[in-house]
C-alpha positions as a Markdown table, in Angstrom:
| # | Residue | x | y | z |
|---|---|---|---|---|
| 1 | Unk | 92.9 | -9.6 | 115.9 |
| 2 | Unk | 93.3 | -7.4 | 112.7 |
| 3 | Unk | 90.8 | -4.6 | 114.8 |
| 4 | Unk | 93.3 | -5.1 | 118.5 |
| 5 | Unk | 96.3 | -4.3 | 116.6 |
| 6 | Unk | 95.0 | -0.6 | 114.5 |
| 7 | Unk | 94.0 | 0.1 | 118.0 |
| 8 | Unk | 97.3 | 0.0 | 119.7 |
| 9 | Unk | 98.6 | 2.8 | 117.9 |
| 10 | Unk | 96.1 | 5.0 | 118.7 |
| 11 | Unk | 96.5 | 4.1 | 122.0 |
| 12 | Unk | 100.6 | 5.2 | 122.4 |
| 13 | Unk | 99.5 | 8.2 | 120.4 |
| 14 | Unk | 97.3 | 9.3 | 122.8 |
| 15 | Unk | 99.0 | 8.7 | 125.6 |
| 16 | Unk | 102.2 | 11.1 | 124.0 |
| 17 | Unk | 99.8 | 14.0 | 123.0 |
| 18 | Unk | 98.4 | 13.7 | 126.7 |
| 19 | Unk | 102.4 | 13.8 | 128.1 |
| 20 | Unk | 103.2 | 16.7 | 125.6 |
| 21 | Unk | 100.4 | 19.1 | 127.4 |
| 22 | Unk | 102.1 | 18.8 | 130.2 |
| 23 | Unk | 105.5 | 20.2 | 129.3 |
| 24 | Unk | 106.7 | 23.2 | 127.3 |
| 25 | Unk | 106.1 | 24.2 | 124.2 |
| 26 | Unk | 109.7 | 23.4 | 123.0 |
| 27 | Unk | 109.5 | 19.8 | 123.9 |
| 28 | Unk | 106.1 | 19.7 | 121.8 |
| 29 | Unk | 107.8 | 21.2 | 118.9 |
| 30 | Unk | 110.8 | 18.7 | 119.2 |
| 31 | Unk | 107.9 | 15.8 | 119.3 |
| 32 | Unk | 106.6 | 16.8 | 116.3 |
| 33 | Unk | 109.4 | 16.7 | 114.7 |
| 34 | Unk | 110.3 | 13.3 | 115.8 |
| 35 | Unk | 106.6 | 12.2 | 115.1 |
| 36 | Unk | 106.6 | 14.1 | 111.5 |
| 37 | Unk | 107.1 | 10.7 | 108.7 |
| 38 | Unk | 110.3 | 12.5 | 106.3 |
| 39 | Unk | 109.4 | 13.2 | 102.7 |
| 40 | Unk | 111.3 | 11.9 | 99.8 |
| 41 | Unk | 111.5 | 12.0 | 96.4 |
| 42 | Unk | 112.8 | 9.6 | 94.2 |
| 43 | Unk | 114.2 | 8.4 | 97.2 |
| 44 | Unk | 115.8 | 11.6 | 98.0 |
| 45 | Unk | 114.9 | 13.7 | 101.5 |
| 46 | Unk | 113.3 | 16.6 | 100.2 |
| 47 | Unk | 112.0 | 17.9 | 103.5 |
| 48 | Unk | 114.1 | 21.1 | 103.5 |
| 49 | Unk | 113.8 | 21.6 | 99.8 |
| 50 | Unk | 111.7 | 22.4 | 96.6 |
| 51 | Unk | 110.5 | 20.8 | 93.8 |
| 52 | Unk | 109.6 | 22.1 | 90.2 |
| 53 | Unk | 108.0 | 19.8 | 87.7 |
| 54 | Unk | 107.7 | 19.7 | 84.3 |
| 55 | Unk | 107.3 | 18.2 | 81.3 |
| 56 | Unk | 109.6 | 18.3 | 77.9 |
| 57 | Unk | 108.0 | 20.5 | 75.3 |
| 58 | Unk | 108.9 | 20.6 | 71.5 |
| 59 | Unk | 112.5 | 21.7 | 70.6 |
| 60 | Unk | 113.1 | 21.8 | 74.2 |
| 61 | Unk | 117.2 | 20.3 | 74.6 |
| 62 | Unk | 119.0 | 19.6 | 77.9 |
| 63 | Unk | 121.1 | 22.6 | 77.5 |
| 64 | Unk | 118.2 | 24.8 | 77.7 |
| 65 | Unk | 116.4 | 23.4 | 80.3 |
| 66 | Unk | 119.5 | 23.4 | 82.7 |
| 67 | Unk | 121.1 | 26.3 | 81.6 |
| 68 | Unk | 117.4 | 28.5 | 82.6 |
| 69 | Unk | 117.9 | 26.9 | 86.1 |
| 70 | Unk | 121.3 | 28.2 | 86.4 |
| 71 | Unk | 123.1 | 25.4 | 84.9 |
| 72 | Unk | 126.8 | 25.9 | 84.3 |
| 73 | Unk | 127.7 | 24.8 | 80.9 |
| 74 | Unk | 130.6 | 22.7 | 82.1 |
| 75 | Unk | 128.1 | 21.2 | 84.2 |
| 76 | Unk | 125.8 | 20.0 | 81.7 |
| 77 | Unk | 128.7 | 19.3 | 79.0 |
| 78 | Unk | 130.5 | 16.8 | 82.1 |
| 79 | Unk | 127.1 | 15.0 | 82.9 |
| 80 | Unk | 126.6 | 14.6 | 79.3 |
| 81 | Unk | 129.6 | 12.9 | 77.8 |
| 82 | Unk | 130.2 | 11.0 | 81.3 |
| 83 | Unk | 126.7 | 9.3 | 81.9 |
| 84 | Unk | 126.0 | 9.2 | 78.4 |
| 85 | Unk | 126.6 | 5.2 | 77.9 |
| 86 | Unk | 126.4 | 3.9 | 81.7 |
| 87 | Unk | 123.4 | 6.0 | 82.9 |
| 88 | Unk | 121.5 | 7.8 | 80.4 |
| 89 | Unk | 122.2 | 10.0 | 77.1 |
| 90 | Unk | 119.9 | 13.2 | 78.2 |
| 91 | Unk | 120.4 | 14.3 | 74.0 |
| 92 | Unk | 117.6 | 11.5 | 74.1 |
| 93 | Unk | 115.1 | 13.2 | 76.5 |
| 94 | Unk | 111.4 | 12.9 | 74.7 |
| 95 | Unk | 108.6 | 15.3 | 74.7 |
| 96 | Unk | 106.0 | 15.0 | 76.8 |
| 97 | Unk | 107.9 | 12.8 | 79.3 |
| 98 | Unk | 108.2 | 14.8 | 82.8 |
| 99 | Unk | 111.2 | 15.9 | 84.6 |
| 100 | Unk | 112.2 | 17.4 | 87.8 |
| 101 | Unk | 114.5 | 19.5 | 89.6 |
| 102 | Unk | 115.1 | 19.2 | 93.4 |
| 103 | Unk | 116.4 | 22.7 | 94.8 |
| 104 | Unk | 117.3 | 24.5 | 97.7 |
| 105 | Unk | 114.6 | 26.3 | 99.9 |
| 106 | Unk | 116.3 | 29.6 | 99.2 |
| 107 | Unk | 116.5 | 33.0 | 97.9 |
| 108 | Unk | 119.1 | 31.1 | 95.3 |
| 109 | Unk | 116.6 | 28.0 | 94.8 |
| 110 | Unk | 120.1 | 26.5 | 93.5 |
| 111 | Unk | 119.2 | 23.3 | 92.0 |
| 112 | Unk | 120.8 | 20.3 | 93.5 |
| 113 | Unk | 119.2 | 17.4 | 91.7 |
| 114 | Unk | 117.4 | 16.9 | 88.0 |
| 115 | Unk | 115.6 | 13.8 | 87.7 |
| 116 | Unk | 114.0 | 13.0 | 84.6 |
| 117 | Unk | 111.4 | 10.5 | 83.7 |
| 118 | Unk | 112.6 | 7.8 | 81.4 |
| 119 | Unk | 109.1 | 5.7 | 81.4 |
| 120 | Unk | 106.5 | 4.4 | 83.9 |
| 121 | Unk | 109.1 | 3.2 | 85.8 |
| 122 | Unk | 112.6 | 4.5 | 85.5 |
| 123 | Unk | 114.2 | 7.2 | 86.3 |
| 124 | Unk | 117.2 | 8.9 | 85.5 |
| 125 | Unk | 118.9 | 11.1 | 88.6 |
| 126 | Unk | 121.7 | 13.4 | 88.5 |
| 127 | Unk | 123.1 | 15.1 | 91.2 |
| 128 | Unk | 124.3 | 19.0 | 90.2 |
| 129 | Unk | 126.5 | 19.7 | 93.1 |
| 130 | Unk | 130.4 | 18.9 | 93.5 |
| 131 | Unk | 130.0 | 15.4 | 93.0 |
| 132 | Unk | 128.3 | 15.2 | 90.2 |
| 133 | Unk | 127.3 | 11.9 | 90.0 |
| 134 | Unk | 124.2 | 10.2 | 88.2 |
| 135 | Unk | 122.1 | 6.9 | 88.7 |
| 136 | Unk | 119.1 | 4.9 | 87.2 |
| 137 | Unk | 116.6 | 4.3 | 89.7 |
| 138 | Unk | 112.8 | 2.9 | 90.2 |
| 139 | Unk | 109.4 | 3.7 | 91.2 |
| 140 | Unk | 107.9 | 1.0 | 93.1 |
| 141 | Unk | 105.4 | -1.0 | 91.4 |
| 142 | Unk | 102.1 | -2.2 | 93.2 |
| 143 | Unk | 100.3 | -5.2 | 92.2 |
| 144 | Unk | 96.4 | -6.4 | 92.9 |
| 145 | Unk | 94.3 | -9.1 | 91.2 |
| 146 | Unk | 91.4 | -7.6 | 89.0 |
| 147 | Unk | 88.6 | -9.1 | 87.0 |
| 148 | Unk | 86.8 | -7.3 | 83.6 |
| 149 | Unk | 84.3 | -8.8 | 81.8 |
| 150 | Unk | 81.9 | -7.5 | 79.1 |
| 151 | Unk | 80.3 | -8.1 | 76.1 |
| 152 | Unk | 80.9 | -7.8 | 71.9 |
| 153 | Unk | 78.3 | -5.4 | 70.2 |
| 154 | Unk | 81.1 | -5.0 | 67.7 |
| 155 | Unk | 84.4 | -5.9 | 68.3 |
| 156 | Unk | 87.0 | -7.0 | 71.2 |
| 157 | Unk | 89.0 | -3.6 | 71.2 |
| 158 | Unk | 85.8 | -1.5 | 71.2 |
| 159 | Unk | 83.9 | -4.1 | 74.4 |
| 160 | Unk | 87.3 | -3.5 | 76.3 |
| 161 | Unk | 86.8 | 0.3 | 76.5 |
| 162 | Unk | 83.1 | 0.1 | 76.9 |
| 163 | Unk | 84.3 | -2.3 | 79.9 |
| 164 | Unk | 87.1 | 0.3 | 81.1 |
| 165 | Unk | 89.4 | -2.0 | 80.7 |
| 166 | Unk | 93.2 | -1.7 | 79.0 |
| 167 | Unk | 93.9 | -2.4 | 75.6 |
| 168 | Unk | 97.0 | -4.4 | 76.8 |
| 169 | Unk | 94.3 | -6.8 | 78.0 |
| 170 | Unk | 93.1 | -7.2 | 74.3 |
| 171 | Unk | 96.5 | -7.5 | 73.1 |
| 172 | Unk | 97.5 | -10.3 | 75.7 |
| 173 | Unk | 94.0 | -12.0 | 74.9 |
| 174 | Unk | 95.1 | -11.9 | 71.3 |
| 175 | Unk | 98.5 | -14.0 | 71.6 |
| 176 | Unk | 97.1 | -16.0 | 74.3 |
| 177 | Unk | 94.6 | -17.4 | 72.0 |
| 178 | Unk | 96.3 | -16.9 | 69.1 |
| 179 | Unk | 96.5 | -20.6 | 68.4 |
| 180 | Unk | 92.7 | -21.3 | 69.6 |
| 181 | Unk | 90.3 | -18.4 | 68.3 |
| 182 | Unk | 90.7 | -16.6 | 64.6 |
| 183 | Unk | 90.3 | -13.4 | 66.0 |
| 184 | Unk | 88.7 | -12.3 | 62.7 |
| 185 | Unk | 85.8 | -14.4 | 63.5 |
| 186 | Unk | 84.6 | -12.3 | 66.6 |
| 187 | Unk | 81.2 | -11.5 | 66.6 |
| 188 | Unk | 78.1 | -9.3 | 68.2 |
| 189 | Unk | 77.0 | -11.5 | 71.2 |
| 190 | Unk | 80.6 | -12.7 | 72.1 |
| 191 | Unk | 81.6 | -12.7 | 75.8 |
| 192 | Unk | 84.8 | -12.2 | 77.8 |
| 193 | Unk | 85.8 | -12.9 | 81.6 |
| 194 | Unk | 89.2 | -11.6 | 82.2 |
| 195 | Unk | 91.4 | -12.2 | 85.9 |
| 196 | Unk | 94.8 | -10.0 | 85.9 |
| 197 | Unk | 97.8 | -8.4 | 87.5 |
| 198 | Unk | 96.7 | -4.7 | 87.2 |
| 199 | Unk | 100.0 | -2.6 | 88.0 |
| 200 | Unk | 100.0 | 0.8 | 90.0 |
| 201 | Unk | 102.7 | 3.2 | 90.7 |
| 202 | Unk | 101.4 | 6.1 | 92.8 |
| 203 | Unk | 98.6 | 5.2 | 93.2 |
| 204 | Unk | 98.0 | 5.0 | 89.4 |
| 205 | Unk | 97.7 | 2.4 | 86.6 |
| 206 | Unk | 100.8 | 2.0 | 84.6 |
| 207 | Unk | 100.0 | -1.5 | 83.2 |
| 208 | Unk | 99.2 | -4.9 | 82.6 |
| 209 | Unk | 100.6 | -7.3 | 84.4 |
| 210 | Unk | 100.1 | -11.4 | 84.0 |
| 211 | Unk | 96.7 | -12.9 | 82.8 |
| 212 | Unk | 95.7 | -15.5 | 85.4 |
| 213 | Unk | 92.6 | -16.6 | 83.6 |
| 214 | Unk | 90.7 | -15.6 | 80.8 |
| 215 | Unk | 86.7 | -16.9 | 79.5 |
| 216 | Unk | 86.2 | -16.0 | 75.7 |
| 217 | Unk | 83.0 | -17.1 | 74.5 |
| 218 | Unk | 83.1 | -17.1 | 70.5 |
| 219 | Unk | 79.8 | -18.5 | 68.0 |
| 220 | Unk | 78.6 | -19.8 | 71.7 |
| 221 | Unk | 81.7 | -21.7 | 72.4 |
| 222 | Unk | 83.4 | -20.9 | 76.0 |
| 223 | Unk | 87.3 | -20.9 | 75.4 |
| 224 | Unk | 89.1 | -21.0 | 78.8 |
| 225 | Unk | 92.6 | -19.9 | 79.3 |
| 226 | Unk | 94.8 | -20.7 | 82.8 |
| 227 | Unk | 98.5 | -19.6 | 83.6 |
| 228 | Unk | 100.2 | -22.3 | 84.6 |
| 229 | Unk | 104.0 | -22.4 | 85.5 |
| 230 | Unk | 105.9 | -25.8 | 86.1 |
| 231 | Unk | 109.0 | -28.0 | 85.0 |
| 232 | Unk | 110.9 | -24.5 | 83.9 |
| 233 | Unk | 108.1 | -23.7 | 81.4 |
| 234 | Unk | 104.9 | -21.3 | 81.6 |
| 235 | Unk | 102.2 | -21.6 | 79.0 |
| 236 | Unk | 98.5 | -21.0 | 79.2 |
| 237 | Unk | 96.2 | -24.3 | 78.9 |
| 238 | Unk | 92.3 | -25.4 | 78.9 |
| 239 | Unk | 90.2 | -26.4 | 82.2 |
| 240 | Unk | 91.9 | -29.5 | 81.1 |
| 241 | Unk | 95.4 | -29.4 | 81.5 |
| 242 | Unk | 95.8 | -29.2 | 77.3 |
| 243 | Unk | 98.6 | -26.4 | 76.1 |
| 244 | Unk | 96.5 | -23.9 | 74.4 |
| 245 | Unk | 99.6 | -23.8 | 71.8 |
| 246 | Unk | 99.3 | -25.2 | 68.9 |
| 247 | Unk | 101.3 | -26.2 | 65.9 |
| 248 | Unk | 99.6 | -23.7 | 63.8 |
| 249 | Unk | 98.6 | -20.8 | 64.3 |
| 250 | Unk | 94.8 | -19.5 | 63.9 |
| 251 | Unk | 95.2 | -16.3 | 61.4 |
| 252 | Unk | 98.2 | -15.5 | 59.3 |
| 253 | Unk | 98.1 | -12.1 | 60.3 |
| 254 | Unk | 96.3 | -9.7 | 62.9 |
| 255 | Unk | 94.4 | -7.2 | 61.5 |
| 256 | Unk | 90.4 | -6.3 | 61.6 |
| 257 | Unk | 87.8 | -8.6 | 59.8 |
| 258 | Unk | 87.6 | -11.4 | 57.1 |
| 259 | Unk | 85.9 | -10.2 | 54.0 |
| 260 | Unk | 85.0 | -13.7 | 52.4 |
| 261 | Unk | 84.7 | -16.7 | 53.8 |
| 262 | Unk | 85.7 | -20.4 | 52.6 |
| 263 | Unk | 83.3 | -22.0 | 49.9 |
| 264 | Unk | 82.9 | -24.3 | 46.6 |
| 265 | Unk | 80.9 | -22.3 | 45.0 |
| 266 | Unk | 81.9 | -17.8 | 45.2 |
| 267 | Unk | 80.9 | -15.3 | 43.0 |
| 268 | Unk | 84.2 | -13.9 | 41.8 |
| 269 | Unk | 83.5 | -10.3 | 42.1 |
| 270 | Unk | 85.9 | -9.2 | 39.2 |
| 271 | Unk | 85.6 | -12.2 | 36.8 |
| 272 | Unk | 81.7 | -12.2 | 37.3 |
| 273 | Unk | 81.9 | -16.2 | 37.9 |
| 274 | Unk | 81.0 | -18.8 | 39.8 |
| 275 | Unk | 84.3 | -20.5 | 40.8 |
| 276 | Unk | 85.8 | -22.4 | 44.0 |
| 277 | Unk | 87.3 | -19.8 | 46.3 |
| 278 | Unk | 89.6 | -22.6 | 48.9 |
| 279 | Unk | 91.0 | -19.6 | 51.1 |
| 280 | Unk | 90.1 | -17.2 | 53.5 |
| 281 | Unk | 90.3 | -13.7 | 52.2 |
| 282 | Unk | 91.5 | -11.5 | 55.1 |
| 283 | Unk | 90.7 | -7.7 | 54.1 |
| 284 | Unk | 93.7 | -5.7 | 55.9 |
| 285 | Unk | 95.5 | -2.1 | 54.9 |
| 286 | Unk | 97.9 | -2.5 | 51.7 |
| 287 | Unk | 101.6 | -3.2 | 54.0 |
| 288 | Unk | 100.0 | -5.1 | 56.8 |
| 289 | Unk | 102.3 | -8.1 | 57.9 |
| 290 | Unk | 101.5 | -11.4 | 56.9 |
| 291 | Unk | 102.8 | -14.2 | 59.2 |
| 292 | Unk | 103.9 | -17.4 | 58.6 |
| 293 | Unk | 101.3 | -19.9 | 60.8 |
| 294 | Unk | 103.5 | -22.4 | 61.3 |
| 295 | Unk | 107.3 | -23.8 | 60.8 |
| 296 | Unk | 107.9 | -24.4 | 57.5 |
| 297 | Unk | 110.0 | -24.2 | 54.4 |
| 298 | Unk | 109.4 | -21.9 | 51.0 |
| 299 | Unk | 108.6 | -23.8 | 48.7 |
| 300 | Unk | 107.2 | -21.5 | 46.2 |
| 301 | Unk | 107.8 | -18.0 | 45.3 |
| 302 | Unk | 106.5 | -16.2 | 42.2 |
| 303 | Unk | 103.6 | -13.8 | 40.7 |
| 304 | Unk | 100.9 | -15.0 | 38.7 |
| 305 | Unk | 99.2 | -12.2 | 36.7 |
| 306 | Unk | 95.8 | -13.5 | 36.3 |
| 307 | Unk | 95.1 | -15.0 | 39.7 |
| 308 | Unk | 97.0 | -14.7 | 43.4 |
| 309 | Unk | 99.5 | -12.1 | 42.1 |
| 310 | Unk | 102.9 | -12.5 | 44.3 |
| 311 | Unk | 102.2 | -15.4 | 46.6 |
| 312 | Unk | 104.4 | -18.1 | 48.6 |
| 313 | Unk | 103.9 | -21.7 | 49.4 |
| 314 | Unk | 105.0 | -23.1 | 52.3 |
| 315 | Unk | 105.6 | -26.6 | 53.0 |
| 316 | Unk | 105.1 | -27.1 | 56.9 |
| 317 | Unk | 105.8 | -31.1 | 57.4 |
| 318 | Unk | 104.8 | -33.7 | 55.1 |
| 319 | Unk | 101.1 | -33.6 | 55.7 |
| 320 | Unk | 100.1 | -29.6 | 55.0 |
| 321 | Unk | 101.0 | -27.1 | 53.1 |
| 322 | Unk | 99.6 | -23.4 | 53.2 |
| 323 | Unk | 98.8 | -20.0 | 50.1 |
| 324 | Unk | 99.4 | -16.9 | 50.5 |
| 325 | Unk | 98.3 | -14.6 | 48.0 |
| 326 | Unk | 97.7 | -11.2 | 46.7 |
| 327 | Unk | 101.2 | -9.8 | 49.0 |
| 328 | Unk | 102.2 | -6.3 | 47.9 |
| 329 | Unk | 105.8 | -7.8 | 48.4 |
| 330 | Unk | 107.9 | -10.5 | 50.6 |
| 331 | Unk | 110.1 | -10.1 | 53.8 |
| 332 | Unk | 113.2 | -9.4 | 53.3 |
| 333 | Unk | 115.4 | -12.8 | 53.3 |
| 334 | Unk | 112.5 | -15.0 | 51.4 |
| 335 | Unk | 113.1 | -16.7 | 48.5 |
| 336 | Unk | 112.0 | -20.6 | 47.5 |
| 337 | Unk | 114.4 | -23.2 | 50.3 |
| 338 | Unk | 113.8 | -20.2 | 53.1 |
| 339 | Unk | 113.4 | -22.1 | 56.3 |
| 340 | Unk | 111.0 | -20.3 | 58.2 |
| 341 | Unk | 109.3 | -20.3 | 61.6 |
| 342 | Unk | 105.7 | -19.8 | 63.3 |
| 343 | Unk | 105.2 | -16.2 | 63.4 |
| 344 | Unk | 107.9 | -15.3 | 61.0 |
| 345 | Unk | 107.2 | -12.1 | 58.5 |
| 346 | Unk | 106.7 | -13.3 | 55.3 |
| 347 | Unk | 105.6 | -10.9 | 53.2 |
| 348 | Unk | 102.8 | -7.7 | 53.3 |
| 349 | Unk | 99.2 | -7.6 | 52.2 |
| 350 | Unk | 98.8 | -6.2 | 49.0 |
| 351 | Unk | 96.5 | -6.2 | 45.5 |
| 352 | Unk | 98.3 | -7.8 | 43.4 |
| 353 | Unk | 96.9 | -10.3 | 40.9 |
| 354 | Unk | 93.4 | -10.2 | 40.2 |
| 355 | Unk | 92.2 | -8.0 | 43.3 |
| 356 | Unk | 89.4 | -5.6 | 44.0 |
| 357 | Unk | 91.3 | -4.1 | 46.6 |
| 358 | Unk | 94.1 | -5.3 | 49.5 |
| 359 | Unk | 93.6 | -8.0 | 51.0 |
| 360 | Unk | 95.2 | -11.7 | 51.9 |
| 361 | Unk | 94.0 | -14.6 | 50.0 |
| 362 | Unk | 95.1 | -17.6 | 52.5 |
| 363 | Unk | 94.8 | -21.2 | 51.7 |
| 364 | Unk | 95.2 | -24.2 | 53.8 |
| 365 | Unk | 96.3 | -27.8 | 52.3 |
| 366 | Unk | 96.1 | -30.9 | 53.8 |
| 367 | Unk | 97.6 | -34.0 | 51.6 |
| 368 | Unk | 97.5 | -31.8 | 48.5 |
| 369 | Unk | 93.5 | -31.2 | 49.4 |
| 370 | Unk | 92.0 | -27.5 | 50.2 |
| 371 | Unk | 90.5 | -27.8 | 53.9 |
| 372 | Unk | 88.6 | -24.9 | 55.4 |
| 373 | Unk | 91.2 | -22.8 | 57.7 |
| 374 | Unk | 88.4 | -21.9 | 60.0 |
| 375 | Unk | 87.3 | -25.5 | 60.9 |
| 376 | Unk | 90.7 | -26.7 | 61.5 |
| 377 | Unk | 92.6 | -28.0 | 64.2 |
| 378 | Unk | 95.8 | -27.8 | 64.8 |
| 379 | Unk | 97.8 | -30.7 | 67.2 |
| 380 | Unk | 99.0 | -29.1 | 70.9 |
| 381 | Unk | 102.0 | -28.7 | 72.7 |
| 382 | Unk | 102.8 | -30.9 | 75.2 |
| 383 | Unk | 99.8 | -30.5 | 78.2 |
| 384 | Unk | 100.5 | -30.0 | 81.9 |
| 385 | Unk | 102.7 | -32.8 | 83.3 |
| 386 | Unk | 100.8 | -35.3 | 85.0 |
| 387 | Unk | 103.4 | -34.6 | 88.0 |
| 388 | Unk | 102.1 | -31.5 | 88.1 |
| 389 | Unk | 98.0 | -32.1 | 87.5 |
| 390 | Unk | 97.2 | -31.7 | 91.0 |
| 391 | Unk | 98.4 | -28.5 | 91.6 |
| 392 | Unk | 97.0 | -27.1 | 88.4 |
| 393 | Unk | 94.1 | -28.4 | 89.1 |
| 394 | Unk | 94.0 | -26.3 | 92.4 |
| 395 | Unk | 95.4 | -23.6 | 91.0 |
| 396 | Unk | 92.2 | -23.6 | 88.7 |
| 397 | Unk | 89.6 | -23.9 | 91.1 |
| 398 | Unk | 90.9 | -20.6 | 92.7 |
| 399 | Unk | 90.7 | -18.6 | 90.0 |
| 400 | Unk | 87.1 | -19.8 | 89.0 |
| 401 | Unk | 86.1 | -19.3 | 92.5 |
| 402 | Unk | 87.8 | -15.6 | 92.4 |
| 403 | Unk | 86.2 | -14.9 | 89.0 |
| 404 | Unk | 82.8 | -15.9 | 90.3 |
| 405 | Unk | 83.2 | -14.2 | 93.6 |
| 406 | Unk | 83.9 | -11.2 | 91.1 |
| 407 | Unk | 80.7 | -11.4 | 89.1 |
| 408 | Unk | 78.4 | -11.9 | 92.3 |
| 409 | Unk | 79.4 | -8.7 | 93.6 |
């Protein structure tokens, strides 16, 4: 069916161009015409007009650009003060981003329109002539389902760009399984399988849409990751139906590698001992954020000179308890009774204490005993409703059978 109906078309079109050789060249003209799709522009006609792009250089103002195009002052000073709040302020034009004036097909080449470029997406137009009126609009945005997969010679960020694939995709891979996978812990040999909402706008890639389903294979465990909207709520869960959210978070901050892990028995590399290390050092740039990994109150605030240097203690329910240590300062707001919440900024890696350089000494208690961060658990979020299993269920099986379709090919 899909091959009868591209064939009808050329059918009628071949029947017109064989009508059009019999009559006069006038009438073949005025065919063409009718025939010929009209060209826009930021949804404006621009078949009997010009276009000039560009893109804002350095200490390039409105004034200057509009004013070189022929501009009246007035002009610019009326679109400026009256769009400023309810359209767009053009004093906060940015270099680099493009603009474009639509003019006429003249000697004059009087410009009628200057559209410029917001983002991606938007689009600021205003009209130059007697009305001089202004409007936001939109590029259209195109959507199609792609699959990347690849694997970790050295880290997630650098597999992503061997794969060709957009860093977004490692940042949405990172809060999806923020709960599930310390992403400190990736290794050489890890895996990923990603299916996606890839966005186009002219035929180009402007972004990331939603993650469908994601495969990350970490120290040979497969963690699997499913959208799944229903009852008002979205959330990403396992093969299984379990929320991938948990009450704590994996890492107390995202940064690039963990410089010592958990033991009972670490050299202390400036005391030159042997002495219980209960944390997880997490080597990061003096400054970085450090994040609380759970609700929680302060319940401890100070400096100790000879150990953790400024640190807080936060009291998360009556069962655990969490150190962190070393912080070049707090947030701004934290002080000992501070309610806080999952995610919250606490405070900023630093070296205070006894330090050989910056770094976040994180500790992790559960009943007033040190537990290994890495190896535990956190409770879930509610799963998928069992009203609700049966569709997920489906909706599972599709994208599996999509992502395998996708590695076959």
């Amino acid at each position: 069916m899909k091959h009868n109906k591209l064939l009808l078309p050329l059918v009628a079109i071949m029947m017109t161009t064989a009508c059009l050789s019999c009559g006069d060249k006038a009438a073949q003209d005025e065919a063409a015409q009718t025939l010929q799709e009209p060209k826009f522009a930021y949804g404006i006609c621009i078949d009997t007009l010009i276009t000039e792009e560009c893109v804002v250089c350095k200490r390039e103002i409105p004034s200057k650009i509009l004013q070189k195009r022929g501009v009246s002052y007035n002009t610019i000073d009326f679109i400026a003060k009256k769009y400023k709040k309810n359209v767009f302020d053009i004093t906060k034009i940015k270099v680099g981003n493009k603009y474009t004036f639509i003019k006429t097909n003249d000697s004059l080449h009087t410009p009628l329109f200057w559209i410029y470029e917001i983002d991606k997406v938007d689009f600021a137009v205003f009209s130059l002539t007697d009305s001089l009126t202004a409007w936001i609009g939109h590029k259209e945005v195109t959507t199609t389902k792609e699959y990347i997969e690849g694997e970790i010679t050295s880290s997630l960020w650098n597999a992503m760009a061997d794969a060709g694939g957009d860093q977004n995709i490692t940042l949405q891979l990172s809060d999806i399984y923020a709960w599930t996978v310390d992403f400190f812990g990736i290794q050489k040999g890890d895996k990923f399988k990603v299916l996606y909402d890839q966005q186009y706008i002219e035929g180009e890639k402007s972004g990331i849409g939603t993650i469908w389903a994601a495969e990350l294979t970490n120290d040979k465990v497969v963690h699997k990751a499913y959208y799944f909207e229903h009852g008002g709520r979205q959330d990403y869960f396992d093969e299984n139906g379990e929320n991938l959210r948990k009450a704590f978070l994996k890492a107390p901050l995202n940064y690039r590698r963990i410089s010592s892990t958990f033991s009972n028995g670490r050299y202390h590399p400036v005391l030159k001992i042997v002495r219980p290390h209960h944390g997880v050092d997490y080597a990061a740039a003096a400054g970085t954020p450090v994040q609380s990994i759970g609700d929680g109150t302060v319940i401890e605030k100070g400096f100790q000179a000879k150990g953790g240097g400024n640190y807080l203690k936060i009291k998360h329910n009556s069962v655990y308890t969490t150190t962190y240590m070393h912080l070049k300062g707090f947030a701004k707001g934290i002080s000992k009774g501070t309610k806080v919440k999952q995610g919250q900024i606490i405070g900023y890696v630093g070296s205070t204490g006894i330090s050989t350089g910056p770094h976040l000494d994180f500790r992790m208690q559960k009943n007033g005993t040190y537990i290994d961060p890495l190896k535990f658990k956190s409770p879930s979020a509610p799963p998928v409703d069992k009203n609700f299993k049966e569709q997920f269920d489906a909706d599972v099986k599709r994208c599996d059978s999509i992502m395998t379709a996708a590695v076959n090919q």
